[in-house]
Backbone as CSV, one residue per row, in Angstrom:
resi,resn,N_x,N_y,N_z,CA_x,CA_y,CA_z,C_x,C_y,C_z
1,UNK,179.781,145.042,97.121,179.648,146.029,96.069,179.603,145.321,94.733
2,UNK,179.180,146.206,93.826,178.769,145.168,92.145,177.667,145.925,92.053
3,UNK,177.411,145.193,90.496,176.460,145.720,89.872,175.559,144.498,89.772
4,UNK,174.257,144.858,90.037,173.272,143.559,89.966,172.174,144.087,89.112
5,UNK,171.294,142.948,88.500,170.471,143.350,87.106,168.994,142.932,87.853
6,UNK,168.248,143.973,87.426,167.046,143.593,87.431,166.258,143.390,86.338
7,UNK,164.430,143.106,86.246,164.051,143.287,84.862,163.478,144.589,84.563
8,UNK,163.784,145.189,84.052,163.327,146.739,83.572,162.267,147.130,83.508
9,UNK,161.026,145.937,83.334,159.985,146.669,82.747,158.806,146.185,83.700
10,UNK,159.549,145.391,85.272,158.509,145.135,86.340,159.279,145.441,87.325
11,UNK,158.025,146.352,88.175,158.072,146.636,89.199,157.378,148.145,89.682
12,UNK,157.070,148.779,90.548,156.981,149.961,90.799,157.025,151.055,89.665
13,UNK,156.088,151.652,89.021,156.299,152.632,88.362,156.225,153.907,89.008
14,UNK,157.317,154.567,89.365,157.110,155.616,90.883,157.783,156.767,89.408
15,UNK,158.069,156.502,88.382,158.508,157.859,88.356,157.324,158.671,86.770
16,UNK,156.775,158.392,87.086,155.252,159.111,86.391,155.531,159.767,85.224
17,UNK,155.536,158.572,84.337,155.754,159.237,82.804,154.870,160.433,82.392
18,UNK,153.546,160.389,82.583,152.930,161.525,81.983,153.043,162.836,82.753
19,UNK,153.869,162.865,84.128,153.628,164.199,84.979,155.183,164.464,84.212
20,UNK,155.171,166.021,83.958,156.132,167.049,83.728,157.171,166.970,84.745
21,UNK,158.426,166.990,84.141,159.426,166.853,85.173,159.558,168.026,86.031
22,UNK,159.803,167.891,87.047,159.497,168.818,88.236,161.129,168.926,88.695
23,UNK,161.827,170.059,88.775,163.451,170.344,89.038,163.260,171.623,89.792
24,UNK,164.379,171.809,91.004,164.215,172.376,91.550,164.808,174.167,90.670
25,UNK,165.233,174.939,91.421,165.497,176.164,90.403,167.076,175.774,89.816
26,UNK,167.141,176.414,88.718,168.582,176.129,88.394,169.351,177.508,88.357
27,UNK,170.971,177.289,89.035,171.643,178.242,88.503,171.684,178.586,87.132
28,UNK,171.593,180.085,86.905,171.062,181.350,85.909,172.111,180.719,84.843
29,UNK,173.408,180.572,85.096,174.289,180.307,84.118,174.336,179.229,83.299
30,UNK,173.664,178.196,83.610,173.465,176.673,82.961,172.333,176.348,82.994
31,UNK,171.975,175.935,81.366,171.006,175.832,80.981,171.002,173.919,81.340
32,UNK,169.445,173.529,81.728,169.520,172.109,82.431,168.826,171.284,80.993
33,UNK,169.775,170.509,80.606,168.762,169.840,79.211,167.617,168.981,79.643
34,UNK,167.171,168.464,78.590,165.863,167.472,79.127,166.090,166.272,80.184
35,UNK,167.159,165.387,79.526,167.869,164.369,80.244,168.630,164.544,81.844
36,UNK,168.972,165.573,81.667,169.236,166.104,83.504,168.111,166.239,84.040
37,UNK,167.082,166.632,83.425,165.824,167.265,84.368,165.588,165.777,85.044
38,UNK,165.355,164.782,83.366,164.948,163.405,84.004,165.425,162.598,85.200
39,UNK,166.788,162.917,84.951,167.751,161.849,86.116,167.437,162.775,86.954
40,UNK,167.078,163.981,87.701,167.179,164.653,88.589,165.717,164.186,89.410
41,UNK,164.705,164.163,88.110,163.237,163.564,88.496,163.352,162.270,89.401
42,UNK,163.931,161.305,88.584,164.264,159.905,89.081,164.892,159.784,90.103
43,UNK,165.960,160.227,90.406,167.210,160.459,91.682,165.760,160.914,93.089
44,UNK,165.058,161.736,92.403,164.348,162.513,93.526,163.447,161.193,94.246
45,UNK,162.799,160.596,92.939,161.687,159.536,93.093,162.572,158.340,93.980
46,UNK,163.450,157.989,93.327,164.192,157.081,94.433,164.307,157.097,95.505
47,UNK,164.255,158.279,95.882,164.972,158.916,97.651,163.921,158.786,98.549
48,UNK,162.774,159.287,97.721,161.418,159.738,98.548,160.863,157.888,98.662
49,UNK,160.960,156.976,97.756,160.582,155.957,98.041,161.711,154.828,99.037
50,UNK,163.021,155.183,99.369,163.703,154.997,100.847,163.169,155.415,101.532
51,UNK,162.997,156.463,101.354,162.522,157.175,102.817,161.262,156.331,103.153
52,UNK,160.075,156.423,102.101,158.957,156.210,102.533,158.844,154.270,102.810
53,UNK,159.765,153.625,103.041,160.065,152.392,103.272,161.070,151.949,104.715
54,UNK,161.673,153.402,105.222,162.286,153.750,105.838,163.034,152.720,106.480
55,UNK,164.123,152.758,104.885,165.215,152.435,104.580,166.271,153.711,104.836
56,UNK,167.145,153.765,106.230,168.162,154.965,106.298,169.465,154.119,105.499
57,UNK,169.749,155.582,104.943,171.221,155.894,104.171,171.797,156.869,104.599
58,UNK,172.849,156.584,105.971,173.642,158.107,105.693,174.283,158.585,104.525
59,UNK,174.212,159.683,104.107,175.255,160.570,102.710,174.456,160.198,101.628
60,UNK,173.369,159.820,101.666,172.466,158.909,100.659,173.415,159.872,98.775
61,UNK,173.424,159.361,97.862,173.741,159.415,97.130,172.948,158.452,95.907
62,UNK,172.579,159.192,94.921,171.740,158.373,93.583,172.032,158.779,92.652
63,UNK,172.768,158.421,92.098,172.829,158.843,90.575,171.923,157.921,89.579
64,UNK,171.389,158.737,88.604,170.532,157.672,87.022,171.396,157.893,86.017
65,UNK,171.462,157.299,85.568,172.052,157.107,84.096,171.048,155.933,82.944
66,UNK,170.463,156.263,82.311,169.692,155.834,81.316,169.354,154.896,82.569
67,UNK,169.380,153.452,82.262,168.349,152.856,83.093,168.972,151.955,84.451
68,UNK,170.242,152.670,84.520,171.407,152.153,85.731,171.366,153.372,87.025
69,UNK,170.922,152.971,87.884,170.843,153.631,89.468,172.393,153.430,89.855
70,UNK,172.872,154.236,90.833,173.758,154.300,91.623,173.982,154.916,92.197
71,UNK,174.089,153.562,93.640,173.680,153.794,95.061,174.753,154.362,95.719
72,UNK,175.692,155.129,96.724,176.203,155.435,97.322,175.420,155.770,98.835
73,UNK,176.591,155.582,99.867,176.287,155.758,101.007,176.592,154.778,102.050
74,UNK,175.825,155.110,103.527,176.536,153.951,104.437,175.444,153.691,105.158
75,UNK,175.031,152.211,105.441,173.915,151.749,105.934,174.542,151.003,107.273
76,UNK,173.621,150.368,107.914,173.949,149.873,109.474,174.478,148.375,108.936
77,UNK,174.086,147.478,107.851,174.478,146.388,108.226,173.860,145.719,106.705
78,UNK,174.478,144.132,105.975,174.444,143.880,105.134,172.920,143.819,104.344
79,UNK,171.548,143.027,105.030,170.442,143.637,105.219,169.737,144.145,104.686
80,UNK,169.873,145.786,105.316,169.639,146.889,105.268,170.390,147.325,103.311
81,UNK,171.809,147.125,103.118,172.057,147.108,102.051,171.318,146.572,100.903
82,UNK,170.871,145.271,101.263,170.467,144.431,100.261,168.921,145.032,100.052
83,UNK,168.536,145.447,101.007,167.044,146.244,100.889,166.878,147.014,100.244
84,UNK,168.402,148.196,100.453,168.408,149.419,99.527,168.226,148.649,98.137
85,UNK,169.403,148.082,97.593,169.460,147.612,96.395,168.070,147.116,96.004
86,UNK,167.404,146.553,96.392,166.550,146.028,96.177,165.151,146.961,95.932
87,UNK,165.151,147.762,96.654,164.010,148.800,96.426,164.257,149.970,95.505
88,UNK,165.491,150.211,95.091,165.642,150.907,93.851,165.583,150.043,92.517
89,UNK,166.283,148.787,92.663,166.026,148.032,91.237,164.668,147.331,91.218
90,UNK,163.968,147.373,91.858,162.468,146.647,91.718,161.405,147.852,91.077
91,UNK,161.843,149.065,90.260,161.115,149.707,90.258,161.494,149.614,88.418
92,UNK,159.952,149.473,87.547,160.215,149.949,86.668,161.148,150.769,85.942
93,UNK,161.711,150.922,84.854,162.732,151.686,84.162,164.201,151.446,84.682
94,UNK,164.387,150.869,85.477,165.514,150.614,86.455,166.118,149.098,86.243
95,UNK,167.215,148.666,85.018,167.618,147.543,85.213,169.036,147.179,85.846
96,UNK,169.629,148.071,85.780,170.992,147.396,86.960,170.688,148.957,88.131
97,UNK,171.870,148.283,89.204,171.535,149.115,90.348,173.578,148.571,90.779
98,UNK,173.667,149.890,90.444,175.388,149.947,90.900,175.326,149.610,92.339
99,UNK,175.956,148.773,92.797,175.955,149.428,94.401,177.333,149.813,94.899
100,UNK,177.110,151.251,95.637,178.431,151.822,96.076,178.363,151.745,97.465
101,UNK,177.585,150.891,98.071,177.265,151.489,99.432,177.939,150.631,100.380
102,UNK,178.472,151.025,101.328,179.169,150.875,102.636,177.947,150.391,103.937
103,UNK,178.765,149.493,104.294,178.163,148.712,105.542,179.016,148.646,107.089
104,UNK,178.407,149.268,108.494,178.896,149.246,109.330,179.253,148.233,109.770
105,UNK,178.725,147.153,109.931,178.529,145.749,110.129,179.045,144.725,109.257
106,UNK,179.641,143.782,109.773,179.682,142.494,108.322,178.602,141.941,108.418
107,UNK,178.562,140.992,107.528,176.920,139.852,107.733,177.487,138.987,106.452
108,UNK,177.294,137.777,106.183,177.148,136.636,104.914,175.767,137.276,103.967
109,UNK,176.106,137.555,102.906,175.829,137.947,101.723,174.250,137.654,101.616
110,UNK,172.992,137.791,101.378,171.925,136.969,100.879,172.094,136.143,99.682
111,UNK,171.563,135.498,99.005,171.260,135.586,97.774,170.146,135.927,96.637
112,UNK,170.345,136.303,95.658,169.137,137.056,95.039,168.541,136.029,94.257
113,UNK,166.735,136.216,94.196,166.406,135.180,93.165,165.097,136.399,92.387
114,UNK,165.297,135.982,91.305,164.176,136.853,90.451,163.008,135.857,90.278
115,UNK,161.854,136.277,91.057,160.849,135.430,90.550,160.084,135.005,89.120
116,UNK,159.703,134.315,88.852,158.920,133.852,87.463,157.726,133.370,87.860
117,UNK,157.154,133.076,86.620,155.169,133.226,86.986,155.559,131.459,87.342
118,UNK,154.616,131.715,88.108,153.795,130.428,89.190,154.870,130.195,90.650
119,UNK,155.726,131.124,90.941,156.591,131.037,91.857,155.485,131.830,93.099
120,UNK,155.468,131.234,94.289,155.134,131.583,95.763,156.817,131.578,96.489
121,UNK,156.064,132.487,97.622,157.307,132.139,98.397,157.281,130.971,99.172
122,UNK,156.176,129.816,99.349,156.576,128.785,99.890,157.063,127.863,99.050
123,UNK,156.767,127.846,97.662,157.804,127.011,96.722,159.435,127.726,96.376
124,UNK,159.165,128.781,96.378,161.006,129.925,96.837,161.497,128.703,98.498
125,UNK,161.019,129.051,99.237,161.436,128.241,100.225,161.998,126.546,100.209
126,UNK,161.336,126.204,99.666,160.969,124.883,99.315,162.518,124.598,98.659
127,UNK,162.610,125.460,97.183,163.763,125.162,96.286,165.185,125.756,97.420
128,UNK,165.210,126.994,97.909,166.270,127.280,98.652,166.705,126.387,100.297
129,UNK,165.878,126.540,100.988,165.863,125.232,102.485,164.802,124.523,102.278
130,UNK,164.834,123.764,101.038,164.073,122.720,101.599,163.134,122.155,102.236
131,UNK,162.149,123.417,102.674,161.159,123.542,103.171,160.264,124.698,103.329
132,UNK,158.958,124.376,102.718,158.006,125.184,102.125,157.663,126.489,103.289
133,UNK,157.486,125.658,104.301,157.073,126.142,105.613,158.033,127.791,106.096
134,UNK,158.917,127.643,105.808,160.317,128.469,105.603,159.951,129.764,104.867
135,UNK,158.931,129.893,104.377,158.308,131.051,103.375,158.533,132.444,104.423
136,UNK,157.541,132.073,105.286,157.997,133.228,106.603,159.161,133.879,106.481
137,UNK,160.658,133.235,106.728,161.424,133.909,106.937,161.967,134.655,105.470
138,UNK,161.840,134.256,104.713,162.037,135.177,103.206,161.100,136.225,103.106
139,UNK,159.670,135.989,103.627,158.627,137.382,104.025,159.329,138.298,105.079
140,UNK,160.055,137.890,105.944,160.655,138.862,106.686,161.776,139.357,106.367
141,UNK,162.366,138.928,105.754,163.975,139.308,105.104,163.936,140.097,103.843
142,UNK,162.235,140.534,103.394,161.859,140.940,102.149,161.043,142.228,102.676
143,UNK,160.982,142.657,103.891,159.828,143.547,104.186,160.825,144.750,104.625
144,UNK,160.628,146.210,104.205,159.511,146.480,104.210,158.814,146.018,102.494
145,UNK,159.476,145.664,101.835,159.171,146.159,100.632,157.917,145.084,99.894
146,UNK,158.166,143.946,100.851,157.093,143.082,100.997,155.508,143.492,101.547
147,UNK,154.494,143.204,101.702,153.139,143.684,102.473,152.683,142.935,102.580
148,UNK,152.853,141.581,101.901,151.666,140.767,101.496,152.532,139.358,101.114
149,UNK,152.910,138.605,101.768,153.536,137.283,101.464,153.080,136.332,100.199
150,UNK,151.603,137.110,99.914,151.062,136.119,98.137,151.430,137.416,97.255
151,UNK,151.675,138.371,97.575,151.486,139.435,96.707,153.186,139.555,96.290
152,UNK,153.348,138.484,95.213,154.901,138.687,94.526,154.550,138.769,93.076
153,UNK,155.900,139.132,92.241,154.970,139.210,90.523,156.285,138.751,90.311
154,UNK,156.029,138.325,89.067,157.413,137.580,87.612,158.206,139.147,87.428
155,UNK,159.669,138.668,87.683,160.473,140.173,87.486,160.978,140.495,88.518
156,UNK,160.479,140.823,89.630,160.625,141.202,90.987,161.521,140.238,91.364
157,UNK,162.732,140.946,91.983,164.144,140.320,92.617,164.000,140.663,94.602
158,UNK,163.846,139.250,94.862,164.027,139.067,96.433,165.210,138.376,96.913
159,UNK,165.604,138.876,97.869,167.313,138.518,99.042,166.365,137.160,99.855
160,UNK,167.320,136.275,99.604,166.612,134.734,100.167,168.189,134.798,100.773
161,UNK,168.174,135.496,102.533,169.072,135.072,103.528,169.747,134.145,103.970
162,UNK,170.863,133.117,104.305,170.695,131.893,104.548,169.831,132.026,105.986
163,UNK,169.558,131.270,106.146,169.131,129.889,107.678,169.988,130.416,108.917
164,UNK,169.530,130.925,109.836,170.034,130.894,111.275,170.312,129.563,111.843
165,UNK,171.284,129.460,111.905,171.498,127.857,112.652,170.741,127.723,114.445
């Protein structure tokens, strides 16, 4: 658990500045200001892009707050956590990502590296084990959110697993 930082202004723009915020009906008695509508917009956009990565969260939980996510819930295993985190803070407007979330499983931690321009994942490999060739397994420890093993950008934060002995 912690709070981890991403860069704010790369990654996924999923929550569509020019479309009208879309909220579901509100109770008659409370009026919803602009800023609820937003976090309610965002919270929504988050969920639908787990899902559609199908990343499970039981009790899934999201809160926004200006440009801080927070995650709640319980996932199968460390992983799976680091994925969540990872696919909510890789998205535009989004620079830290609370994490509240619970793990069934233990596992040794990943570590996070934020890429910069002229970085591949076989030079990521290279600097972390020592070997370029090694790119593979950071493409797999990065997917779903990965597609494309050349297709990384400056900003974008990837979980570099250790080494299976």
């Amino acid at each position: 658990m912690g709070l981890f930082d991403f860069v704010k202004d790369a990654g996924a723009a999923i929550f569509g500045k020019d479309e009208p915020a879309k909220a579901s009906p509100q109770p008659q008695h409370r009026d919803v200001s602009p800023a609820e509508l937003e976090a309610m917009k965002r919270r929504k956009a988050l969920e639908k892009l787990l899902a559609s990565l199908s990343l499970e969260v039981e009790e899934l939980k999201i809160d926004v707050a200006g440009d801080t996510a927070t995650v709640h819930g319980m996932v199968d295993d460390q992983a799976e956590r680091e994925k969540v985190i990872l696919a909510v803070g890789n998205v535009a407007g989004i620079a830290r990502v609370d994490d509240r979330l619970e793990t069934k499983k233990k596992a040794p931690e990943a570590q996070m590296y934020t890429v910069v321009g002229g970085d591949s994942l076989s030079k990521i490999a290279k600097q972390f084990y020592g070997d370029a060739g090694k790119y593979a397994h950071i493409f797999e420890a990065n997917k779903p959110m990965l597609k494309d093993p050349d297709k990384i950008y400056p900003g974008q934060v990837l979980r570099i697993p250790p080494l299976q002995a």
